[in-house]
C-alpha positions in Angstrom: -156.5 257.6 -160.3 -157.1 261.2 -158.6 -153.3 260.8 -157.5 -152.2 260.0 -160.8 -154.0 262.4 -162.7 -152.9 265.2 -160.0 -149.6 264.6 -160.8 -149.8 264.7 -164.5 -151.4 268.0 -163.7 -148.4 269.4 -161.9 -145.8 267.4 -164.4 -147.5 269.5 -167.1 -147.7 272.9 -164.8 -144.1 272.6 -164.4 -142.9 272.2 -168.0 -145.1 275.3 -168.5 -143.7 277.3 -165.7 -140.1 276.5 -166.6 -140.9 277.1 -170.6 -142.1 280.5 -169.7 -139.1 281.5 -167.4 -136.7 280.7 -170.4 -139.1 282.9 -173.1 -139.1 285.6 -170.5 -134.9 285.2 -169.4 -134.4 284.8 -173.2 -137.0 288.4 -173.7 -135.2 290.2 -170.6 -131.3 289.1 -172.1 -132.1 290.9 -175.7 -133.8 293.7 -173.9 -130.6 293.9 -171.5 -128.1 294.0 -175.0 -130.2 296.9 -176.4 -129.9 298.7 -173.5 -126.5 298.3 -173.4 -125.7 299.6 -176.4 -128.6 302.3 -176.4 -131.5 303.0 -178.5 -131.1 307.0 -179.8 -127.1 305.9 -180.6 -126.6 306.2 -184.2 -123.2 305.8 -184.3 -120.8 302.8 -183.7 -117.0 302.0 -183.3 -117.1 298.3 -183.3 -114.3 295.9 -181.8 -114.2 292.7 -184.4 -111.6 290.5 -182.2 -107.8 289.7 -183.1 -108.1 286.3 -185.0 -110.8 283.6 -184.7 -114.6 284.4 -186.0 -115.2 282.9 -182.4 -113.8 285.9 -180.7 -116.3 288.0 -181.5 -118.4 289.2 -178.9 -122.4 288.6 -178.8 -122.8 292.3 -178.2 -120.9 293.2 -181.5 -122.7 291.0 -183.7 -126.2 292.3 -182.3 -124.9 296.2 -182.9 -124.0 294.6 -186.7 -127.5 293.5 -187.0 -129.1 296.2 -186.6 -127.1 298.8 -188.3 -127.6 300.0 -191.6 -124.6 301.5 -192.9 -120.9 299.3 -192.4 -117.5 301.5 -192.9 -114.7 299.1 -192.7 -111.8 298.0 -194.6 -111.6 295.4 -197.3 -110.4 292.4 -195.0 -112.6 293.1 -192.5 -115.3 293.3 -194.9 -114.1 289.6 -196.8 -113.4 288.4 -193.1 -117.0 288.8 -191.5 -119.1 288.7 -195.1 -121.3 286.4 -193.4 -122.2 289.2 -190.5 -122.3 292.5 -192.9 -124.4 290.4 -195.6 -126.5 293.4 -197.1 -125.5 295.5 -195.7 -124.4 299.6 -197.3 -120.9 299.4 -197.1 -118.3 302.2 -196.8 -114.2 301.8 -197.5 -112.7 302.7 -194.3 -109.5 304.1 -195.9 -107.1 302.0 -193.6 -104.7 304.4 -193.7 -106.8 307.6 -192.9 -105.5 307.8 -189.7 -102.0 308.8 -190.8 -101.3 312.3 -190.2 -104.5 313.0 -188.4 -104.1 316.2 -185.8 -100.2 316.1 -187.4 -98.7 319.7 -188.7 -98.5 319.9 -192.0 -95.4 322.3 -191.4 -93.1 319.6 -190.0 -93.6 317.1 -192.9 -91.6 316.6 -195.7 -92.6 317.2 -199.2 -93.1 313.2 -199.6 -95.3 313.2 -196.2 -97.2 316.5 -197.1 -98.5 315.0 -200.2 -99.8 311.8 -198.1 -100.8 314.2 -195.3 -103.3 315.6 -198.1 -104.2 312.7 -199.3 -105.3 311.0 -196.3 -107.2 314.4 -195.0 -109.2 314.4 -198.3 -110.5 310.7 -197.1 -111.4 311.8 -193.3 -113.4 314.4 -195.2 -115.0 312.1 -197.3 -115.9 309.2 -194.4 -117.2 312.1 -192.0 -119.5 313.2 -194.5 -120.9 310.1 -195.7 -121.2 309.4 -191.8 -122.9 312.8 -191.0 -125.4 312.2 -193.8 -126.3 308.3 -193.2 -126.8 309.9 -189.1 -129.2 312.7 -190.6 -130.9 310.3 -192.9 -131.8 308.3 -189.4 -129.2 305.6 -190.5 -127.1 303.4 -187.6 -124.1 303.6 -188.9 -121.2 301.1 -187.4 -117.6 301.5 -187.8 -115.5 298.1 -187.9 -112.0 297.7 -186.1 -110.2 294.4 -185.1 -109.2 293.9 -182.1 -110.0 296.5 -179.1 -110.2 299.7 -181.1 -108.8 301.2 -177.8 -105.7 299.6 -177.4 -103.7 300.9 -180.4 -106.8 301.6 -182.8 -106.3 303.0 -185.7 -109.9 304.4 -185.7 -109.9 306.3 -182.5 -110.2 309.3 -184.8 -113.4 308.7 -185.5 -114.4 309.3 -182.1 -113.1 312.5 -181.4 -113.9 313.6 -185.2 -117.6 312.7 -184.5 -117.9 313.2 -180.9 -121.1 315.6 -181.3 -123.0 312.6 -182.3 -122.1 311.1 -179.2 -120.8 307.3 -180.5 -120.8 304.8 -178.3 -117.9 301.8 -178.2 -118.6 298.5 -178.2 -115.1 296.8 -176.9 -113.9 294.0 -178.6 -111.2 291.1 -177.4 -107.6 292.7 -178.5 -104.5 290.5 -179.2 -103.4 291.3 -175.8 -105.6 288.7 -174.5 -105.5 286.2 -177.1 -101.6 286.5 -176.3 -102.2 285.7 -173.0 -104.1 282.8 -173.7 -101.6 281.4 -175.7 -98.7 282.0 -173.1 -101.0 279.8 -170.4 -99.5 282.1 -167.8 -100.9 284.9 -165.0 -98.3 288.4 -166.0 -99.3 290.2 -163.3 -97.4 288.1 -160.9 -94.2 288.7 -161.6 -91.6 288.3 -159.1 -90.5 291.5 -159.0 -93.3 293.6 -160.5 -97.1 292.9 -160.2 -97.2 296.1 -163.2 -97.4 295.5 -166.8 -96.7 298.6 -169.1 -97.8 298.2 -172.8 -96.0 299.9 -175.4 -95.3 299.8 -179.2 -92.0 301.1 -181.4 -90.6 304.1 -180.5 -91.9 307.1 -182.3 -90.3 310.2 -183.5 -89.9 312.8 -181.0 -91.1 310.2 -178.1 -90.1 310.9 -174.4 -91.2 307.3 -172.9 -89.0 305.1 -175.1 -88.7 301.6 -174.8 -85.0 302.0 -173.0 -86.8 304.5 -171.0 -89.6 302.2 -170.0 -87.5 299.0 -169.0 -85.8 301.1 -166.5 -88.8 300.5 -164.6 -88.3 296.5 -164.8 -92.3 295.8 -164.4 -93.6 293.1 -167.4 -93.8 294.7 -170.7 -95.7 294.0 -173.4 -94.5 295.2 -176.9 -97.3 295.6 -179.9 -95.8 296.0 -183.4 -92.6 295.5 -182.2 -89.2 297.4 -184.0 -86.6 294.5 -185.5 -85.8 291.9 -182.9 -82.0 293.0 -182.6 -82.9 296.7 -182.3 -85.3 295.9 -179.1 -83.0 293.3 -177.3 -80.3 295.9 -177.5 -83.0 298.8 -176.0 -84.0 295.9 -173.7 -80.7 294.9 -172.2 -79.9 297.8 -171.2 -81.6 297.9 -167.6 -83.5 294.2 -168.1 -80.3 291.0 -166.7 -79.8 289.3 -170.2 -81.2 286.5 -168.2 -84.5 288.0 -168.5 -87.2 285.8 -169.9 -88.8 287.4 -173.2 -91.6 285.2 -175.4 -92.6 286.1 -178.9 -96.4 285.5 -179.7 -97.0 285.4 -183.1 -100.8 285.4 -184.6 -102.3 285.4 -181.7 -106.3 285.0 -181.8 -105.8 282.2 -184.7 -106.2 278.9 -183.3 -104.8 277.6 -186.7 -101.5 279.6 -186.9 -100.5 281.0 -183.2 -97.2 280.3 -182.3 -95.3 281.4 -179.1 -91.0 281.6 -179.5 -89.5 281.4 -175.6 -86.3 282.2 -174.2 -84.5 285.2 -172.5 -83.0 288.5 -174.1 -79.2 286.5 -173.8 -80.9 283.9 -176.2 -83.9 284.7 -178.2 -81.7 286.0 -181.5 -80.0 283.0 -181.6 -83.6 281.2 -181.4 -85.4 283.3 -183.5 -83.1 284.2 -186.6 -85.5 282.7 -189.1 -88.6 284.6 -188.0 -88.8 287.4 -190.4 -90.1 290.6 -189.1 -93.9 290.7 -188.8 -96.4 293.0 -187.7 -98.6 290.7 -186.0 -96.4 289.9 -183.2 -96.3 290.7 -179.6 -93.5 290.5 -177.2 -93.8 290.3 -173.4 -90.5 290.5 -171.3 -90.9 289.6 -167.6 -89.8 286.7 -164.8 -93.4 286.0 -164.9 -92.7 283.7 -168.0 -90.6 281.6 -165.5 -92.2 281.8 -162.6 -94.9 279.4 -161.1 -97.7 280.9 -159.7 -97.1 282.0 -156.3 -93.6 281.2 -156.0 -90.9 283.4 -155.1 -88.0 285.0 -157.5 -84.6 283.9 -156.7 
């Protein structure tokens, strides 16, 4: 019986010990978030994910929680209702961006007027910001993706820097992309580089033509019209190169990946219209098996 009841005794012991290691792991995690984002921080730039509610990040929903100010725009603010629920909420402007640290004395009449419009919104956001921080208000600013890979909202940043914000990184459609496309791009069997790019812009001086010189992977956000960058492409890339479109990548529901190579893919996609949610990667690793050799 003494047996018995001793090892009901340590049965019991147990349970407790292990009940208050997973309070105190539990206690020690949430301490460990708030630390990571900071205490005296009053100001937020807050990556949302590309796609999928599932693809935000723990530490972005925590930052959410305890903020009491939102800016954001209208989708983001339909798409995550259920995290900014009560929330004061702010119109981000989406477009506020346009123009910012542009001269005014380069721009057309058409552009001036926009230039204007969109520097009367900064204005406005910056203030409403400054006074929400004053008022001892955490304010958080909401971006899909990574707002540092091809924000929008970077301006925000630089705009506010004396209140020192802090960034919370968020999953970007670069990696949902390569999730979708199953494959390892930095082993390419010529180039273990990757160079991300976008459009060309006015005035640029590493263009797209420019770039493939190079022939690492690329990796093209909001791409220009398909025939416009297989003709930039081709110029230095073998128009046996392997190229994959990736469109909606993030959504589980609606991603979709177009293969073939820069000889081919007009041919294959000619009934994708052009849309601003896809991303194009260009490189033998799309052929290749991991660790073999190129030809």
């Amino acid at each position: 019986m003494k047996k018995k009841g001793l090892s009901i005794c340590r049965r019991v012991w147990l349970i407790l010990v292990v009940s208050v290691s997973a309070v105190l792991i539990n206690i020690v995690g949430l301490a460990d978030t708030k630390s990571a984002i900071g205490k005296e921080t009053k100001l937020y730039l807050v990556g949302m994910g590309p796609g999928d509610l599932g693809l935000l990040t723990f530490r972005a929903v925590k930052t959410i929680e305890m903020s009491d100010v939102i800016i954001c725009s209208q989708s983001i603010r339909e798409k995550f209702a259920q995290y900014i629920k009560g929330k004061e909420i702010v119109d981000s402007y989406e477009w506020a961006w346009l123009y910012y640290s542009t001269s005014p004395g380069n721009l057309t009449d058409r552009e001036y007027q926009g230039y204007l419009k969109n520097k009367k919104e900064r204005v406005e956001i910056v203030a409403k910001v400054r006074k929400a921080v004053s008022e001892g208000k955490t304010v958080s600013i909401l971006d899909y993706g990574d707002p540092l890979i091809y924000g929008s909202y970077v301006w925000y940043i630089e705009e506010l820097e004396d209140l020192e914000p802090v960034v919370i990184p968020g999953v970007s459609s670069f990696n949902a992309a390569n999730a979708a496309l199953k494959k390892s791009i930095t082993k390419g069997g010529h180039s273990r580089s990757v160079i991300l790019t976008c459009r060309d812009l006015p005035g640029a001086r590493e263009t797209i033509e420019k770039l493939s010189k190079h022939q690492a992977t690329m990796v093209v956000f909001v791409p220009p019209p398909l025939e416009e960058l297989v003709e930039k492409l081709i110029t230095y890339y073998h128009p046996d190169t392997p190229i994959a479109i990736v469109i909606d990548a993030g959504y589980t529901e609606k991603t979709r990946v177009i293969k073939a190579t820069l000889a081919t893919i007009l041919d294959r996609a000619k009934d994708e219209g052009p849309v601003w949610s896809y991303l194009i990667y260009i490189g033998d690793f799309l052929r290749l098996k991991y660790g073999e050799e190129p030809d």
